[in-house]
Structures are given as structure tokens and as C-alpha cells.
C-alpha positions as CSV (number, residue, x, y, z in Angstrom):
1,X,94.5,94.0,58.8
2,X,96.3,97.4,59.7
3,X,99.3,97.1,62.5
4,X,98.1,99.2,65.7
5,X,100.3,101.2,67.2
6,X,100.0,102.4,70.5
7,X,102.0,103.6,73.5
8,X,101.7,102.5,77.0
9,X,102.3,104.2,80.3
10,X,102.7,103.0,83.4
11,X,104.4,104.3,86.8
12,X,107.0,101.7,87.3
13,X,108.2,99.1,84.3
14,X,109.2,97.1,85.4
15,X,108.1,96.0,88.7
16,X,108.6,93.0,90.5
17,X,104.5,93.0,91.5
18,X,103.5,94.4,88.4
19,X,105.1,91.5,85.6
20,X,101.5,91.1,84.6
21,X,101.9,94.2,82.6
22,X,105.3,92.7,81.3
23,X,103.4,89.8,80.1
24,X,100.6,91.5,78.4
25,X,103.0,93.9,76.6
26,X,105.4,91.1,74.9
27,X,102.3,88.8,74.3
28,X,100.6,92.0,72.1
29,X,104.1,92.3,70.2
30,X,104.3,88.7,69.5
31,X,100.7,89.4,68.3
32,X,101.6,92.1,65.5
33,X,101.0,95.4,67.7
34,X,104.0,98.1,67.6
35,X,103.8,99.1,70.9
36,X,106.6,101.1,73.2
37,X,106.5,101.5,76.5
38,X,106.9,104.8,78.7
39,X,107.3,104.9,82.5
40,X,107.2,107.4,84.9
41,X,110.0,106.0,87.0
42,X,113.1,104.1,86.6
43,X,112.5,99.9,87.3
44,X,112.5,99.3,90.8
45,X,115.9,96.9,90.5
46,X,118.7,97.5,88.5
47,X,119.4,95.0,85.5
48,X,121.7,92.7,87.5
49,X,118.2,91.2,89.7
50,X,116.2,90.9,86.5
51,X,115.2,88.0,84.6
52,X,116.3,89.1,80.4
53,X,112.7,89.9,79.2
54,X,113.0,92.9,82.0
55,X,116.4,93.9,80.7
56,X,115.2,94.0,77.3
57,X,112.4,96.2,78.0
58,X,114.4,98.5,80.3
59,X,117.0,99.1,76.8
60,X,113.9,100.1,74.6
61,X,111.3,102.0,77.5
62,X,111.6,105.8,77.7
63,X,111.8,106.9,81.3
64,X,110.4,110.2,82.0
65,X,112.5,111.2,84.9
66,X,116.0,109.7,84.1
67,X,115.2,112.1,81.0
68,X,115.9,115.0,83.8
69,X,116.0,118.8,83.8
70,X,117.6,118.3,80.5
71,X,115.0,116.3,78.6
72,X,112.0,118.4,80.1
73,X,113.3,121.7,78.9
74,X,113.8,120.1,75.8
75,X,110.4,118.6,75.5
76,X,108.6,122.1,77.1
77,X,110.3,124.6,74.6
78,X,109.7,122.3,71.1
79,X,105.8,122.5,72.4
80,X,105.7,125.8,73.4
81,X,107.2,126.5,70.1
82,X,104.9,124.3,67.7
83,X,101.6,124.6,69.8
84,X,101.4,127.4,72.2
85,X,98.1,127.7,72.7
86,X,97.5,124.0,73.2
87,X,100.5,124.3,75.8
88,X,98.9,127.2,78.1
89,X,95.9,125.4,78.0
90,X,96.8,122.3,79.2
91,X,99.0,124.2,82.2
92,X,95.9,126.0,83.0
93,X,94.0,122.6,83.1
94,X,96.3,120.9,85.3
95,X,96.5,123.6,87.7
96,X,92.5,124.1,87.5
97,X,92.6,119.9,88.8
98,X,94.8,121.2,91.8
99,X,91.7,123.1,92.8
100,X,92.8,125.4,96.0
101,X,94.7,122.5,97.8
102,X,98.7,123.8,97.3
103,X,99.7,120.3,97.5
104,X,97.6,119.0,95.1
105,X,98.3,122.1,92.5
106,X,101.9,121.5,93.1
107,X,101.3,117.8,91.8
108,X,99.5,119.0,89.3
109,X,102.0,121.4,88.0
110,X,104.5,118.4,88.2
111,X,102.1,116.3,86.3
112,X,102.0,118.9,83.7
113,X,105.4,118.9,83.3
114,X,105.8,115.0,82.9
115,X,102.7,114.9,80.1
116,X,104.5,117.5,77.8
117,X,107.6,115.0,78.3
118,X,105.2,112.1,77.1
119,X,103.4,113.5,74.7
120,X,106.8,115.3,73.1
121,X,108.0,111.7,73.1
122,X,104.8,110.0,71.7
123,X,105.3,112.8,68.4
124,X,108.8,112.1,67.8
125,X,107.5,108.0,67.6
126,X,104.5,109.0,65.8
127,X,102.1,107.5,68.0
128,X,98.8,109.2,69.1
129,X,97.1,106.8,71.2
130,X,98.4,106.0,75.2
131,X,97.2,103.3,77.0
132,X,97.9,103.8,80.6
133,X,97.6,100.5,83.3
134,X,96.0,101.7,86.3
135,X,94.0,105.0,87.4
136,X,96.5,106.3,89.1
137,X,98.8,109.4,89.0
138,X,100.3,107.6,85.7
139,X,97.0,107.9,84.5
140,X,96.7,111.7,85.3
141,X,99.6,112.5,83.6
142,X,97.6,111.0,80.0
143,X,94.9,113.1,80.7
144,X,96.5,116.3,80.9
145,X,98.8,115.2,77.7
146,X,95.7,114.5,75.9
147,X,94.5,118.3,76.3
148,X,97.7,119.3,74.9
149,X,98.6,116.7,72.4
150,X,96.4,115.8,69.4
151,X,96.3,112.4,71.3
152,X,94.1,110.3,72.7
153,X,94.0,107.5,75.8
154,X,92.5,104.4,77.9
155,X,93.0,103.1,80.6
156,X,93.3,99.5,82.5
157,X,91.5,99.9,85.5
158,X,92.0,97.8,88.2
159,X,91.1,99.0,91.9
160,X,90.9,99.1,94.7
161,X,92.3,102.4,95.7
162,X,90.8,104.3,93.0
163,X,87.4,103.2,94.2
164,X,88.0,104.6,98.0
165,X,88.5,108.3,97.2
166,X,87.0,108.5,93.3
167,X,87.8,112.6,93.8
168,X,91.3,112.6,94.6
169,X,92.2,110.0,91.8
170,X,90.0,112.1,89.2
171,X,88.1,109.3,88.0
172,X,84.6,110.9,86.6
173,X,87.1,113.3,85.1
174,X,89.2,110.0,83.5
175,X,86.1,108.0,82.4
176,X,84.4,111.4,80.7
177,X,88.1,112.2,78.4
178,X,88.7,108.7,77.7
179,X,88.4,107.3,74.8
180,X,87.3,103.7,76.2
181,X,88.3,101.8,79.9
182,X,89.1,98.3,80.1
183,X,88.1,96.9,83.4
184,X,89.7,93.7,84.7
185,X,86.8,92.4,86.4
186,X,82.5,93.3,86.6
187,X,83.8,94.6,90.0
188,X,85.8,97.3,88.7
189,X,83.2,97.9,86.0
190,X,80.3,98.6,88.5
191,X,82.7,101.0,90.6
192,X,83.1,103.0,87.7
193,X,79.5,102.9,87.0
194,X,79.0,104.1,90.5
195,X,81.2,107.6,89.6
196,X,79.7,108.4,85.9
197,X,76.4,109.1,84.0
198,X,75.4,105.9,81.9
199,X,76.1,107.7,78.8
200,X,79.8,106.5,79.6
201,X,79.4,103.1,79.8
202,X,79.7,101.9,76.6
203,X,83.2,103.3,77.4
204,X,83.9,100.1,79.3
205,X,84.9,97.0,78.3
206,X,85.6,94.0,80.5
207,X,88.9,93.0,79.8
208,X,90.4,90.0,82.3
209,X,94.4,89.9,83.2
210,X,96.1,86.2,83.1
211,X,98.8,84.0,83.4
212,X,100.7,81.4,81.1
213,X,99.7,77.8,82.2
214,X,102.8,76.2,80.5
215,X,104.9,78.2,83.3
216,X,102.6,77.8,85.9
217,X,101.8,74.1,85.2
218,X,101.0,71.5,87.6
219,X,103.5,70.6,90.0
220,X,104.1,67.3,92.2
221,X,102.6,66.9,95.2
222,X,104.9,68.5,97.8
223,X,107.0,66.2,99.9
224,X,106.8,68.5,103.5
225,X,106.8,65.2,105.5
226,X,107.1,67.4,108.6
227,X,105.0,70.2,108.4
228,X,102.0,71.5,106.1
229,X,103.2,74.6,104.5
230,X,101.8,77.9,104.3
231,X,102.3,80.3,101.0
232,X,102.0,83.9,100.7
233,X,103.0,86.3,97.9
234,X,102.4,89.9,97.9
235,X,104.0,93.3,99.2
236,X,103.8,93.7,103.1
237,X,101.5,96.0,103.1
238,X,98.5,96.9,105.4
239,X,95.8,96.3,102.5
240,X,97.8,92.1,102.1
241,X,96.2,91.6,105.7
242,X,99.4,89.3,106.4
243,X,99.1,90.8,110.2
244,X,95.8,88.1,110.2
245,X,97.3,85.5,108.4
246,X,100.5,85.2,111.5
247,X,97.3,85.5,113.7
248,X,95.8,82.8,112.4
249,X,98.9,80.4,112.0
250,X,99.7,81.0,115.9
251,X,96.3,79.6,116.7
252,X,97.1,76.7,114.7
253,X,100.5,76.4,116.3
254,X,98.5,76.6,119.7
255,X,96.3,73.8,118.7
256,X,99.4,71.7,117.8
257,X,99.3,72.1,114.4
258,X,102.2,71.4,112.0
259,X,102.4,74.4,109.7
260,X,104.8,76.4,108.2
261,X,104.4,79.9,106.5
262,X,106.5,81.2,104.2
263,X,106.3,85.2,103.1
264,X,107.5,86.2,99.9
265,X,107.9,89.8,98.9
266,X,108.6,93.0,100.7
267,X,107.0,96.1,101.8
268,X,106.9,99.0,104.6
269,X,104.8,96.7,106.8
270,X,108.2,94.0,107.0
271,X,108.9,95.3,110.6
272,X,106.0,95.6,112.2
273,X,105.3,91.9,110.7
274,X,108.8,90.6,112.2
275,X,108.0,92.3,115.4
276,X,105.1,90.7,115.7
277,X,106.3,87.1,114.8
278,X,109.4,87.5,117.4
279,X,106.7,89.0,119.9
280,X,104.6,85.5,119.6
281,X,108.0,83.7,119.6
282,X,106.9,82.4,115.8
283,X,110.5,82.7,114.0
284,X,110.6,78.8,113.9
285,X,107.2,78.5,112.1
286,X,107.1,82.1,110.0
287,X,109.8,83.0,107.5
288,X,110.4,85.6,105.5
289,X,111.6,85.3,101.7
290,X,112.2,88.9,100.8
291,X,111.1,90.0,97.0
292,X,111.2,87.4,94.6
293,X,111.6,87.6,91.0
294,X,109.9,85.7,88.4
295,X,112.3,83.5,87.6
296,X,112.3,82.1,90.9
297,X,109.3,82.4,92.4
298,X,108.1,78.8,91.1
299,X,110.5,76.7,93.4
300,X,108.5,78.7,96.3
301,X,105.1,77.1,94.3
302,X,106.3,74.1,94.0
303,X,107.1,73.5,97.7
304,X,103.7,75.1,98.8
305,X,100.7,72.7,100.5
306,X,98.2,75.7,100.1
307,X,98.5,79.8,99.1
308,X,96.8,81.9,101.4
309,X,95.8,85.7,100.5
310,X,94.1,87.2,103.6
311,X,93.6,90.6,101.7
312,X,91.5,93.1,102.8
313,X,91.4,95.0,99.3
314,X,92.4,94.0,95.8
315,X,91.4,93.9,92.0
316,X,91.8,90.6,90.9
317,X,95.2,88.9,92.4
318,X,97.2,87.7,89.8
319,X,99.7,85.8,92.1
320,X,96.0,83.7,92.9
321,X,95.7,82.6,89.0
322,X,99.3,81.7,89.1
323,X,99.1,79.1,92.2
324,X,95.8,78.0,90.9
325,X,97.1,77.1,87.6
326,X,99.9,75.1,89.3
327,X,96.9,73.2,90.9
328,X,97.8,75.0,94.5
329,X,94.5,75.1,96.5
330,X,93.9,78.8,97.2
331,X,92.1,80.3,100.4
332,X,91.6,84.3,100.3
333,X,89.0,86.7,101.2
334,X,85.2,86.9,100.0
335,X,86.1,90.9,98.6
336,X,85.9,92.2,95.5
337,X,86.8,91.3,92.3
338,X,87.9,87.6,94.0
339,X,84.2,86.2,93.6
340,X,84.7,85.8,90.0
341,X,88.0,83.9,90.1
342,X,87.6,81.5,92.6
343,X,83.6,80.3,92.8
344,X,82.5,77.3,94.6
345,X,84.6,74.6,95.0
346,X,87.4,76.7,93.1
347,X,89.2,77.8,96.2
348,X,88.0,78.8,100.0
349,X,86.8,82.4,100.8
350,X,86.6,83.8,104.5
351,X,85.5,87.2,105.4
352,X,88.4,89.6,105.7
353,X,90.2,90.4,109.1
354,X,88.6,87.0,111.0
355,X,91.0,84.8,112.4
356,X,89.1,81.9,113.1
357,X,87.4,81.1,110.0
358,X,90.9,81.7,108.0
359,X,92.6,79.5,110.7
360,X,89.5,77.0,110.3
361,X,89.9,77.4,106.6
362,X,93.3,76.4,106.5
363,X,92.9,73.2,109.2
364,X,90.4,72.1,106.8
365,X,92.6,71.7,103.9
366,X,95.0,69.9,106.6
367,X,92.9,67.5,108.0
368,X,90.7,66.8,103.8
369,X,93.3,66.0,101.5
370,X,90.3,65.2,98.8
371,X,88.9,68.3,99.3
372,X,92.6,70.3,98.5
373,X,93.0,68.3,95.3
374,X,89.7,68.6,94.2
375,X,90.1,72.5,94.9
376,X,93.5,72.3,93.0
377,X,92.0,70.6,89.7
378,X,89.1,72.9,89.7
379,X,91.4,75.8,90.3
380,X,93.2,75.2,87.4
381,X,90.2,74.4,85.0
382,X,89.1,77.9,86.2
383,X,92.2,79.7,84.9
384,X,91.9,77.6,81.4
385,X,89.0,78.6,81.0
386,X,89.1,82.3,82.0
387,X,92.5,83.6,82.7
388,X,94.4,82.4,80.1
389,X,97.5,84.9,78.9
390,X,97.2,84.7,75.4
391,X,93.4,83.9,75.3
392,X,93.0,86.6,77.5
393,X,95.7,89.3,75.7
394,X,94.0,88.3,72.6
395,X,91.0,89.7,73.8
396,X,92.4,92.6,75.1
397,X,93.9,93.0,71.3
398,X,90.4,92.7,70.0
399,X,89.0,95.7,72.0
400,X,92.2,97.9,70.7
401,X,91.4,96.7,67.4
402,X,87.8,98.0,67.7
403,X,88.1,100.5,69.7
404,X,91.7,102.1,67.7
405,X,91.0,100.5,64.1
């Protein structure tokens, strides 16, 4: 079988919410693919707050702007020099994506001047296929290297913010120059469906994310004696709806219920968030963790009665296949991609934004400790069977195999 090489591209590696992608790329090594990684930006930690499978991808990624003034000079007068035509027409196709908006030409120009960086890099590593993880300005930067470059990419489409403004994001322009787009749920398949003709959709393939059950095994029954505690993982953010999920823990502190939440990760919504808990005089109930990294995030796991995503958008949340494959019993929002990772008797979905039934949701798993271990063993069946890391990276393989081959 011929080795397929590929490049990928994404806007941060590594990132602290994105190891998924960290995951998928070792796995596909491990599986015979020569694969190298380009980023857009530096990793969002330095090497001293990452585990050693992050530091060894930061020594072999290329990072297009650490490469600087420098490296783009370098990179813009080799192309203008070998392909000149190929080169004016790609500036002109960036700039024509800008429209009249000055903004949005002036990111255009920028992202013209990053995909002659990429695509300068992908010659000198003889590569001519770019796999990009998200629709995003990452993504934007392929396409206008592909019109320049005698290259070709894909991309991993997850959602939800492409799906909110299709015409800002480019993505009927994405879907018609790619050469095929993985989608990580039917979700994200029908949205992209919804923005192009149907002689695009054999483009698409459905392509699932997952986790490794061996790291994310079963875990002893939590001993919190005193108090049932709450878990939640994800960047403060507005679209994490962790604003409802303190709403709903101070009604069950105001119906004398012993909880606990804890809050791990980080985000521009922290303040408001602390704020809010000081405001409602929470600080003994609500506690916040910070970022974790992977290497620690399973003693948080471990300790957890029940994870709680009260999201308002997502793709599919990996940090739900994670607690779900350490037989945690999940309750999250009925949006989505979410449907088709926890079904019935999988997990508990509420409707996003409502107090009362994620505050009922969660006294129910207090008050039916039957019904949270029968959630957690079917949870974790689920992720066997579907969102499996190497099952599911295999798969992914398969599709770059038939796709690339």
C-alpha cells in the first residue's frame, strides 16, 4: 500500500481545547501516514505547561508567523520567481474574496501573504495535499494557496460558527475548491448541504472525532461524602452557557441541595462569571480551576458525580466522550451535533438557556443513583462503539486513502 503524505493546518497547535487534533495526528503516524503539521500561530503555552507529546510536536510544526518578516519575503520572492503568474492570480483572488469591505480585503491580503508561506513550505517538503481542521480563517488561507500552488485541500468541518454566517466564513466557496470535506457529525453534513448545490455532496464524508478509552477508563465511584459534585470543562465563553449552569446550581443551593461545581478552563467570560458567583454569594459552592492540561485533567474526572455542558452551540464536544468513557453521567443540551452522542438513556438533554429543567436534570441524578450508573455504563458503551480514537482515526485514514490514493 503506498505511504500518504499529507500536510495539516490548523490555527493553533497546540491548543489546550483542541488536543483532539493532537490525538488524531500521532494516531495517523503510528498508522504509516507521513504527515507534518503547519500552524498559523505559535501554541498557546510555552513548552514548560505542556505534557511531552505537545513539546514534540512544537520541535517538528512550522509556524507561519514566528517565521516573521523574514521568512515571508523569503517565501514571496522564491514564488514570484518560479510561478509568477500563478502568484498575481492568487493576490488578485484573495483580494476579489475581500469584496469592497476594507476590513475584510485587508484580511484577505494578509491571508494571501500566509498561503504563499504555506504553500512555499509544503514544496520545499514535497507535499501537495493540506488538510485543514476547521472552516475557519485557517481554512481560508488553503484555499487561496491552492490557487497558487499546484496543491490541493480538505477540510474537517466541525461547526457551529461556520453555520451562523456561511458568507463571511466562505463556505460555498470552500466546499466548491475542495477536494472532499470530512464532517464530524450528519449535523455538520446537512449544514453544508444547506450552503451548496448537491453536485457537492459526494464531497462529504462523515468522519467522527474520539477519545482513547484506556485513558479515559472507568473510574471509582467518587467518595464526596459531603456534597454531590458538579463538573464542567470548556472555555468561558458566551456559546459554554456556564452563566446558566451557576443559575441553576444557586436554585439548587436555595432548595438545600448539597452540590458543588467545579469550572475548569479559561476564557474572556472568567469575570463576568466570578462576578456573578460573588454577586449570588456562591464562592463556597462554585470554584474555578483555571486551564487544565491533559495530563491532569483526569483527577478532576475522577472526583466528578456528574459533567454538565449547558452549551448553547457546539459540533460534537469532545470533553462529553471523554467523561462518558470514564462512565461519568453526562447532562447537556438537546442542540446539534449532541443528539447523536448521547441518545436515550445515554446521558440527559435539556433545552438550552432553561434553568429549571437543567437544575431538575441535575436533582434527578441526585436523588436516582440507578438511573446515574445506568447513564454511566451506557455512556461508555456509546463511546466503544462509536467514538473510539483509533477505530475512529482509522476511518478517517480510510477516507484519505480513497480520497488521496
Amino acid at each position: 500500500m503506498n505511504t500518504i503524505r499529507l500536510a495539516y493546518l490548523v490555527s493553533r497547535y497546540p491548543s489546550i481545547s483542541h488536543t483532539f487534533i493532537l490525538r488524531e495526528v500521532r494516531t495517523l503516524r503510528q498508522r504509516g501516514f507521513e504527515l507534518q503539521v503547519a500552524s498559523i500561530n505559535d501554541a498557546d503555552r510555552p513548552p514548560s505547561a505542556m505534557t511531552q507529546a505537545e513539546k514534540e510536536e512544537v520541535e517538528s510544526s512550522f509556524y507561519v508567523k514566528s517565521a516573521g518578516i523574514k521568512g515571508a519575503l523569503v517565501a514571496h520572492w522564491h514564488t514570484l520567481r518560479t510561478r509568477p503568474a500563478d502568484y498575481f492570480k492568487g493576490l488578485w483572488y484573495s483580494l476579489r474574496l475581500g469584496k469592497a469591505d476594507l476590513k475584510r480585503l485587508l484580511y484577505s491580503f494578509f491571508y494571501f501573504v500566509e498561503a504563499v508561506m504555506v504553500g512555499h513550505w509544503m514544496e520545499k517538503q514535497q507535499l501537495n495535499h493540506l488538510h485543514i481542521h476547521f472552516a475557519n480563517a485557517a481554512s481560508t488561507v488553503g484555499l487561496i494557496a491552492s490557487r497558487i500552488f499546484p496543491i490541493q485541500y480538505s477540510i474537517t468541518v466541525h461547526g457551529p460558527d461556520e453555520f451562523y454566517n456561511t458568507h463571511e466564513f466562505l463556505l460555498t466557496e470552500k466546499i466548491r475548491q475542495a477536494r472532499f470535506i470530512c464532517c464530524i457529525s450528519y449535523f455538520a453534513q446537512s449544514q453544508l448541504m444547506a450552503v451548496s448545490p448537491p453536485d457537492c455532496w459526494d464531497k462529504f464524508d462523515i468522519s467522527p472525532l474520539g477519545v482513547d478509552p484506556e485513558r479515559f477508563s472507568p473510574r471509582p465511584a467518587p467518595e464526596n461524602v459531603d456534597c454531590f459534585e458538579i463538573l464542567c470543562v470548556g472555555r468561558l465563553v458566551p456559546v459554554k452557557g456556564q452563566h446558566i449552569l451557576v443559575e441553576a446550581v444557586a436554585k439548587l443551593i436555595a432548595e438545600g441541595r448539597a452540590v458543588r461545581l467545579r469550572l475548569v478552563g479559561d476564557g474572556p467570560d472568567r469575570e463576568s462569571l466570578t462576578q456573578a458567583v460573588v454577586t449570588q454569594q456562591l464562592s463556597e459552592y462554585i470554584k474555578f480551576e483555571g486551564a487544565v492540561n491533559q495530563d491532569l485533567i483526569l483527577d478532576f474526572y475522577r472526583q466528578a458525580d456528574v459533567f454538565v455542558l449547558a452549551s448553547f452551540a457546539e459540533g460534537v464536544p469532545v470533553v462529553l466522550m471523554e467523561a462518558m468513557a470514564m462512565e461519568i453521567p453526562c447532562i447537556t443540551t438537546h442542540i446539534t451535533g449532541i443528539p447523536e452522542l448521547i441518545e436515550s438513556g445515554q446521558g440527559l438533554l435539556v433545552p438550552p438557556s432553561d434553568v429549571d429543567k437543567l437544575a431538575a436534570a441535575i436533582a434527578r441524578l441526585i436523588d436516582e443513583p440507578e438511573l446515574r450508573l445506568n447513564i454511566a455504563k451506557a455512556g461508555r458503551e456509546k463511546v466503544l462503539r462509536s467514538y473510539e480514537l483509533v477505530r475512529n482515526t482509522e476511518r478517517l485514514g480510510d477516507i484519505f486513502r480513497r480520497r488521496l490514493g
